[in-house]
C-alpha positions as CSV (number, residue, x, y, z in Angstrom):
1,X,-144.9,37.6,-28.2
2,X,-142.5,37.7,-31.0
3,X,-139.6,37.6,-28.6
4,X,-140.7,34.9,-26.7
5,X,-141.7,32.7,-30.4
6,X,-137.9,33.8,-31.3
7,X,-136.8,32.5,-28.1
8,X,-138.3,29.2,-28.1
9,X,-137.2,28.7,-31.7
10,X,-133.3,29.1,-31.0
11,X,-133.5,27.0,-28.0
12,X,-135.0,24.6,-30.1
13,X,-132.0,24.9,-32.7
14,X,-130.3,24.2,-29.8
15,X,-131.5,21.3,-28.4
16,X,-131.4,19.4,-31.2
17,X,-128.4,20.1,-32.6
18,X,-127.1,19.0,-28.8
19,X,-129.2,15.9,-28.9
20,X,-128.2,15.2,-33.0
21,X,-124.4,15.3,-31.5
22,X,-122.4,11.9,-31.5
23,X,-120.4,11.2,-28.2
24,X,-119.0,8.6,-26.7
25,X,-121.0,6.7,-24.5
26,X,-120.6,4.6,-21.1
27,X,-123.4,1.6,-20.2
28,X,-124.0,-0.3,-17.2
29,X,-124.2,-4.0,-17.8
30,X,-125.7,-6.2,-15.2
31,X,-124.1,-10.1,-15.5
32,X,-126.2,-12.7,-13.4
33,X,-122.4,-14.2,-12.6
34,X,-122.7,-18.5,-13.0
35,X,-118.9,-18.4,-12.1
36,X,-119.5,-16.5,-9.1
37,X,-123.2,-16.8,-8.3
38,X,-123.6,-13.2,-7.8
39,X,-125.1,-10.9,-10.0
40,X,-122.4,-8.2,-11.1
41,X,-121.8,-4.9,-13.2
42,X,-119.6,-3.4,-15.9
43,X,-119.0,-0.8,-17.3
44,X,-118.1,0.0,-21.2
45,X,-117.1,2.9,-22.9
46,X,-117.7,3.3,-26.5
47,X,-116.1,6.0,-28.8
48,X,-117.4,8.9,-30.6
49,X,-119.2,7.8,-33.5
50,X,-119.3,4.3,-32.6
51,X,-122.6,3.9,-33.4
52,X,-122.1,5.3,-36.8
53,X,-118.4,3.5,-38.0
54,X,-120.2,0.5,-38.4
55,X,-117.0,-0.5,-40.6
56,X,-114.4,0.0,-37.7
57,X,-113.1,-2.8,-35.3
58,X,-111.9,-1.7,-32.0
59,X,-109.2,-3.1,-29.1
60,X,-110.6,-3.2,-25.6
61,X,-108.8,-2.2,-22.6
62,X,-110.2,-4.0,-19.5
63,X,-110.1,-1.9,-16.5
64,X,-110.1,-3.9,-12.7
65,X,-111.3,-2.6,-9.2
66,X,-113.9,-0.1,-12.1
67,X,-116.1,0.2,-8.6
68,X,-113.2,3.1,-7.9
69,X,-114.9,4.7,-11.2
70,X,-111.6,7.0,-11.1
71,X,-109.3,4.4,-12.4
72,X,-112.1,3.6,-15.4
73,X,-112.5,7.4,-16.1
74,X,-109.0,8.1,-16.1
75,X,-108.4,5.3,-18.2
76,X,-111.5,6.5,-21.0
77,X,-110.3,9.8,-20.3
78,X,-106.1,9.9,-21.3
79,X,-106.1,8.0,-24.2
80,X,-107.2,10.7,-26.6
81,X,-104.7,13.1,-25.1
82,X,-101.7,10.7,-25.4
83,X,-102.2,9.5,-29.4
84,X,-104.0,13.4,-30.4
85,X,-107.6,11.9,-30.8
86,X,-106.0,10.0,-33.1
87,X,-106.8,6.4,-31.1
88,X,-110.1,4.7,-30.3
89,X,-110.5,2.0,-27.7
90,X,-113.7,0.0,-26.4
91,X,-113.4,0.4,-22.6
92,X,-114.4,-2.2,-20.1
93,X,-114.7,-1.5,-16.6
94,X,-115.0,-4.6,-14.1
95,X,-116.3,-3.8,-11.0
96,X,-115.3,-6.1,-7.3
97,X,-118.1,-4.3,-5.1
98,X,-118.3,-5.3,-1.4
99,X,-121.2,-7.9,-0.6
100,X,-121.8,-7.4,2.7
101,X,-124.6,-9.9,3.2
102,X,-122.0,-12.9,2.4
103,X,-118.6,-11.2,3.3
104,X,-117.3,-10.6,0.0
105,X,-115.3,-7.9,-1.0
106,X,-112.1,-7.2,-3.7
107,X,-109.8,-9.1,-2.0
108,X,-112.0,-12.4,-2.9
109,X,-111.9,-11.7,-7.0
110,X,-108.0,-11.1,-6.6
111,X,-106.4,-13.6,-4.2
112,X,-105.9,-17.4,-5.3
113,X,-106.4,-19.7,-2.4
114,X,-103.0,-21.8,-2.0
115,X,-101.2,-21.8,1.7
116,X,-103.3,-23.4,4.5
117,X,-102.8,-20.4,6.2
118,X,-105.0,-18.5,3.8
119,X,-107.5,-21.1,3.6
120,X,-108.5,-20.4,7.5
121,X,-109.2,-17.3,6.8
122,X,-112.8,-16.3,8.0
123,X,-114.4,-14.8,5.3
124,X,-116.0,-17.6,3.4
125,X,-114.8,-16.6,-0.3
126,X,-111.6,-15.3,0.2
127,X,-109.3,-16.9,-2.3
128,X,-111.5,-17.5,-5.3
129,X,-109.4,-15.7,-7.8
130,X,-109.9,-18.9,-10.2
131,X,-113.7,-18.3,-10.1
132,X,-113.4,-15.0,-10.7
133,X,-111.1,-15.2,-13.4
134,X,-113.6,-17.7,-15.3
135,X,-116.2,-15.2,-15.4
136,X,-114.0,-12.4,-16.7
137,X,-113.0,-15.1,-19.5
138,X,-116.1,-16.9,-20.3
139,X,-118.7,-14.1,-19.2
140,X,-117.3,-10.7,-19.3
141,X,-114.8,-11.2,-22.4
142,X,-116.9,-13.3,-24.4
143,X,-120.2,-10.7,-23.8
144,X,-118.3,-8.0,-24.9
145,X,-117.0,-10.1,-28.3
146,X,-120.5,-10.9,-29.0
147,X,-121.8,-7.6,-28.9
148,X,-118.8,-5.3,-30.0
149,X,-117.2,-5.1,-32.6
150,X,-113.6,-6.1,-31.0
151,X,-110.0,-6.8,-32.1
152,X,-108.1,-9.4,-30.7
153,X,-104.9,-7.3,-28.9
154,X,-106.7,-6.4,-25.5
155,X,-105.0,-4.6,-22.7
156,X,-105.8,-5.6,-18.8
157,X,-105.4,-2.7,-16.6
158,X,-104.7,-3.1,-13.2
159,X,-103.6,-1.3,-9.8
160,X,-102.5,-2.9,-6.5
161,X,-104.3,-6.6,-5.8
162,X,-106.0,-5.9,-9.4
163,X,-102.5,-5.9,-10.6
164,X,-101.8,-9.0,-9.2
165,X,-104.8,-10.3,-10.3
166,X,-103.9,-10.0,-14.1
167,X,-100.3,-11.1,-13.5
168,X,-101.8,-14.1,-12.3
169,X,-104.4,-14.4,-15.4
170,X,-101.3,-14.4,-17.6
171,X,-100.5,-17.7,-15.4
172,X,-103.4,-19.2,-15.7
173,X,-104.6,-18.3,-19.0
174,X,-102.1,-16.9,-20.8
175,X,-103.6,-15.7,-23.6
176,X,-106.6,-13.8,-22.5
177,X,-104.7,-11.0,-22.7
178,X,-102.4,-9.4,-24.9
179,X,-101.2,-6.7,-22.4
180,X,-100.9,-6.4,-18.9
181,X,-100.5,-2.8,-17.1
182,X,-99.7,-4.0,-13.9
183,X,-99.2,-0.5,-11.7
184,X,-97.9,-1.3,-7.6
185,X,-99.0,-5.2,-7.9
186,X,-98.5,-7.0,-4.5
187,X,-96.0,-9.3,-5.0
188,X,-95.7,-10.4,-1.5
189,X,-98.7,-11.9,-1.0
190,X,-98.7,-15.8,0.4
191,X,-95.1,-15.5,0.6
192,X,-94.3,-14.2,-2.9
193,X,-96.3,-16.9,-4.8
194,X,-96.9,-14.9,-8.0
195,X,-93.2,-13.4,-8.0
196,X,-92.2,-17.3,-8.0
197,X,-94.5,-18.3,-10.8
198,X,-94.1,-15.6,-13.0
199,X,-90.2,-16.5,-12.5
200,X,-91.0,-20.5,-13.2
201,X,-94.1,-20.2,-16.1
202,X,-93.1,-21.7,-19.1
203,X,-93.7,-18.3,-21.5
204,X,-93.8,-20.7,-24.9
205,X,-97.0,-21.0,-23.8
206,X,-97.6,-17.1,-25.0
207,X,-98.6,-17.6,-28.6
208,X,-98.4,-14.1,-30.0
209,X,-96.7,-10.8,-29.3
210,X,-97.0,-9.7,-25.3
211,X,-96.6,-6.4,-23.5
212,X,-96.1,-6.7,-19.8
213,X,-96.0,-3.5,-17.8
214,X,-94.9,-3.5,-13.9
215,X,-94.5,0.1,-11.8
216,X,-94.0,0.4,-8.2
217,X,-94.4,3.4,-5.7
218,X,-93.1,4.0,-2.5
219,X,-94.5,0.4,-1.6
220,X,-91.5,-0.9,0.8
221,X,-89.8,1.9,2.1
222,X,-92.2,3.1,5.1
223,X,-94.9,0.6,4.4
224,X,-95.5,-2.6,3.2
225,X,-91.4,-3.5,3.8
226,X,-92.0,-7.0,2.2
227,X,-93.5,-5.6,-1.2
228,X,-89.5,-4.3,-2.1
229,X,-87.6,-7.6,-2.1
230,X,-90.3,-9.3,-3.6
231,X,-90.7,-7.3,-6.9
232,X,-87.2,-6.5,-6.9
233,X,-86.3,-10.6,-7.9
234,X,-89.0,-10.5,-10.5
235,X,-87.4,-6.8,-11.8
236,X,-84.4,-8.4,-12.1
237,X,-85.7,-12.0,-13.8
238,X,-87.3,-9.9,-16.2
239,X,-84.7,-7.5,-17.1
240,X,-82.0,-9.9,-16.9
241,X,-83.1,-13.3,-17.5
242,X,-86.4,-14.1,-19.6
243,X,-85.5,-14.5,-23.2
244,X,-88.4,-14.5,-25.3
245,X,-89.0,-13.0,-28.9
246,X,-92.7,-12.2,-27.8
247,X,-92.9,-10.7,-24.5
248,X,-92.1,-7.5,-24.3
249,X,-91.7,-6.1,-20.5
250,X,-91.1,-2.4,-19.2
251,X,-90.4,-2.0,-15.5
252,X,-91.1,1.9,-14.5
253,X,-90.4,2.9,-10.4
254,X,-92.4,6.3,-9.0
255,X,-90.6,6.2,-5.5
256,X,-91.8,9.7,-4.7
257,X,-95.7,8.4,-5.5
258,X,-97.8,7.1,-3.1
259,X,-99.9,3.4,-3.7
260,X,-102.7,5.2,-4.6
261,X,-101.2,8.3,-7.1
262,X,-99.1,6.2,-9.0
263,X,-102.1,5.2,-11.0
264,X,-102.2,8.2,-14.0
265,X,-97.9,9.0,-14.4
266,X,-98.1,4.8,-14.7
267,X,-100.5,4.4,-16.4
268,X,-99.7,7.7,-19.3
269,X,-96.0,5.6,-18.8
270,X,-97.2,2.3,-20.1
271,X,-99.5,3.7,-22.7
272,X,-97.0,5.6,-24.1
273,X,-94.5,2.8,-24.6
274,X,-97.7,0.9,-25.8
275,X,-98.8,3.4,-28.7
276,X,-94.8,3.8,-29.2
277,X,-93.3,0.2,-29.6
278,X,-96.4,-2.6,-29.4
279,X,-99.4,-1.4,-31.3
280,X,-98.3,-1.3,-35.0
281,X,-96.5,-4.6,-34.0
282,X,-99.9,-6.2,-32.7
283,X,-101.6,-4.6,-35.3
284,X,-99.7,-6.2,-37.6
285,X,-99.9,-10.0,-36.9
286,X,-102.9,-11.5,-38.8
287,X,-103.8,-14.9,-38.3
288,X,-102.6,-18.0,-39.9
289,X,-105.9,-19.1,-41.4
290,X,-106.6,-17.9,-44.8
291,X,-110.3,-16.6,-46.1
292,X,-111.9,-15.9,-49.0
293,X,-114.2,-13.2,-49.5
294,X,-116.2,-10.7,-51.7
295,X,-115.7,-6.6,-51.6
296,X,-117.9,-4.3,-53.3
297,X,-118.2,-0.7,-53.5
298,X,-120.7,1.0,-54.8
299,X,-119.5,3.9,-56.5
300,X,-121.3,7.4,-58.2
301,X,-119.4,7.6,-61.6
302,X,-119.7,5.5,-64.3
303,X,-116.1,4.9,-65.5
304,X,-114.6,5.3,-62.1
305,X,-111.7,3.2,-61.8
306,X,-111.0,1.9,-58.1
307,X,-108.0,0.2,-56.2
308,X,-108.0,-1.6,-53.0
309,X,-104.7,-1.2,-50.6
310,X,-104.6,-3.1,-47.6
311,X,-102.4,-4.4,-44.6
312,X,-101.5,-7.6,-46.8
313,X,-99.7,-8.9,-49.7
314,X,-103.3,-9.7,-51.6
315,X,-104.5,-6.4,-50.4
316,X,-101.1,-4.9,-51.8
317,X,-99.7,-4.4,-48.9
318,X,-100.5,-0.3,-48.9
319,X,-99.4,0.4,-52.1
320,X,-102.4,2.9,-53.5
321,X,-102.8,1.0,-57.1
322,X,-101.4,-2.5,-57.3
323,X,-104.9,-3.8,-56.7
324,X,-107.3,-2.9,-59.6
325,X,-111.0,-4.0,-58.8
326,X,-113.4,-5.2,-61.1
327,X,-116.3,-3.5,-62.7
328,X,-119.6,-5.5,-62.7
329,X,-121.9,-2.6,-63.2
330,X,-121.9,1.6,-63.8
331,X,-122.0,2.4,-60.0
332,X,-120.2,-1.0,-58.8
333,X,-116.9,-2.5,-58.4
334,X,-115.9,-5.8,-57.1
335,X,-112.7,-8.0,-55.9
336,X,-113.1,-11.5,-54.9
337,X,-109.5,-12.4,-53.3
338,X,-107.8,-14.1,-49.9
339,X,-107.1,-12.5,-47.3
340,X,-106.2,-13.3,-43.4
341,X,-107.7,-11.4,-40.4
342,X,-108.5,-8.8,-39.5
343,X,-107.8,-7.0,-42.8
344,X,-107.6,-3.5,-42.8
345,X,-108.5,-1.5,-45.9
346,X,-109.0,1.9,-47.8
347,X,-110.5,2.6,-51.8
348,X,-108.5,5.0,-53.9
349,X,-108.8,6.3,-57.7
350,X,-105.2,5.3,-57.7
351,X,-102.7,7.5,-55.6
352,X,-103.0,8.6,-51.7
353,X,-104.1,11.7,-52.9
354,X,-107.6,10.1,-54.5
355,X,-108.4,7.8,-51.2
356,X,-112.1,7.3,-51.4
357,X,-114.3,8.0,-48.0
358,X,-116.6,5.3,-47.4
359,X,-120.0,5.6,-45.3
360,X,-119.8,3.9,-41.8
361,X,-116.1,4.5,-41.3
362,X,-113.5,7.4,-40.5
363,X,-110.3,5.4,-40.8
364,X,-109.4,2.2,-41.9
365,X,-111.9,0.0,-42.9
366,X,-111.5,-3.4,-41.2
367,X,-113.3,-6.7,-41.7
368,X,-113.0,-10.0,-39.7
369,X,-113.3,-12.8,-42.7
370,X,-113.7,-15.3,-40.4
371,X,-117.7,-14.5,-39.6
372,X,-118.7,-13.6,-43.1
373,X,-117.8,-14.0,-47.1
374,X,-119.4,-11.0,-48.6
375,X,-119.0,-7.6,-47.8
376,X,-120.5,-4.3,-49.7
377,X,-119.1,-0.6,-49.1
378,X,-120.4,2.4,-50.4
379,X,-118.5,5.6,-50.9
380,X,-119.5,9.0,-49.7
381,X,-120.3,11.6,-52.8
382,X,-117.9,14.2,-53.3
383,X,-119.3,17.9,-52.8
């Protein structure tokens, strides 16, 4: 009996330390679609913790054709190998199921309808990239800045006619996204119509800093012959002819990869070269509009004097005690300053070596002035 007590009391322990244990989390979304008319599903991935660094704003990678749940695992999955745990993302999957009752499938979400020939097609939808892109923008995008807390430099991943898909996004809307992982796009479709536009759009129209990605298999050697000329004139416009401060493109070629494997060394390539060269860029464009707002901290010792050091001259641009905040009470300090968004933060007693922690947050603490004035911190006690 004794045993059997001891027994049930360890796999107590056990079960709830396992359920008391943060981890990262995916949900199924259901969207009753107005742009399509259908009802549809995502999936999103949220960090470790995310629950509990209420104080942390995250990018979002989008990830297409998420009904192969492979590509959105993989994509969930890398990321903490590739940057050492040391990178968080919100991760959206966006599922293009068949719909066999009105003869929908994939190839409907990707493919714009433009040549005649295309139009007399059989199936009904085919061609209604456009309405499919205005529920990813107004619908999927917009749900997910609502109820997460987001950053504005997203990444769109794609493979094969999702690829193409969010090469012709940038088209159409070109700044939904701030980055576009395009792996094997079909450029060859409707006699190379997106390889012609992305060669003719007008890419002023790109307003901040832009990472493009394009990777190719063996598409056009044994298969698919007309894929190779027709990504081989936008290789070379890109690499040879755009000349814009703000796009940024990287052209990668796995010729001994097959369509479908191409996806992870393509997809490790681009976010590699992401992490590397255009996140601390992105990361460092704020936006134009000032703010003014209201920090506090509540602190546990009386004459504790604390800085502020932030991503910005008013924050003092990192430096660990240029930024002296106020004392209004024992156990609370205050700053009241302008600053522009997001603005990223940490507390210190005056040198790196005395940064404070602060509940709700493991790294930076970011806010987004824009939705609020006044914001109140408090710092985690020292053992």
């Amino acid at each position: 009996m004794r045993l059997k007590i001891c027994i049930i009391i360890l796999l107590s322990g056990l079960l709830s330390e396992t359920f008391a244990q943060s981890i990262a989390r995916v949900e199924n979304v259901k969207i009753q679609s107005k742009s399509l008319n259908q009802e549809r599903e995502i999936l999103i991935y949220t960090p470790n913790d995310y629950d509990l660094r209420v104080h942390e704003y995250f990018n979002v990678i989008y990830v297409f054709d998420a009904q192969a749940r492979e590509l959105f695992d993989y994509t969930s999955s890398t990321i903490p190998f590739l940057t050492d745990a040391r990178k968080s993302f919100i991760i959206v999957g966006i599922t293009s199921p068949n719909n066999e009752n009105i003869d929908y499938s994939r190839l409907n979400d990707f493919l714009p309808p433009e040549s005649e020939a295309f139009k007399n097609r059989v199936a009904n939808f085919y061609g209604n990239a456009d309405n499919f892109l205005n529920y990813v923008e107004t619908e999927v995008v917009r749900y997910v800045n609502l109820k997460y807390r987001t950053l504005n430099h997203n990444i769109a991943v794609g493979h094969s006619l999702g690829a193409s898909f969010i090469l012709y996004s940038l088209l159409k809307r070109p700044n939904l996204f701030q980055n576009y992982i395009a792996i094997s796009p079909n450029l060859a479709y409707d006699e190379n119509k997106i390889s012609k536009e992305l060669s003719k759009f007008d890419y002023t129209k790109i307003q901040n800093s832009t990472f493009i990605y394009l990777s190719n298999a063996d598409e056009g050697v044994e298969y698919w012959k007309e894929w190779k000329p027709a990504r081989e004139k936008i290789y070379s416009f890109f690499r040879d002819t755009l000349k814009n401060e703000n796009v940024t493109v990287e052209i990668a070629e796995y010729t001994k990869n097959n369509h479908w494997n191409t996806f992870p060394p393509s997809l490790n390539h681009a976010l590699e070269f992401y992490f590397k060269n255009i996140q601390e860029k992105q990361e460092n464009e704020l936006s134009k509009e000032k703010f003014e707002v209201v920090i506090k901290v509540k602190t546990f010792g009386k004459d504790d004097v604390i800085y502020i050091s932030g991503n910005q001259p008013n924050l003092g641009d990192w430096s660990p005690s240029k930024v002296k905040m106020k004392k209004i009470s024992d156990f609370e300090r205050e700053i009241v300053l302008t600053v522009q968004s997001p603005a990223q933060f940490k507390f210190t007693k005056g040198s790196w070596d005395t940064e404070l922690q602060v509940k709700g947050a493991y790294k930076n603490l970011i806010i987004k002035p824009e939705t609020k004035k006044d914001f109140e911190f408090e710092l985690v006690k020292d053992e």
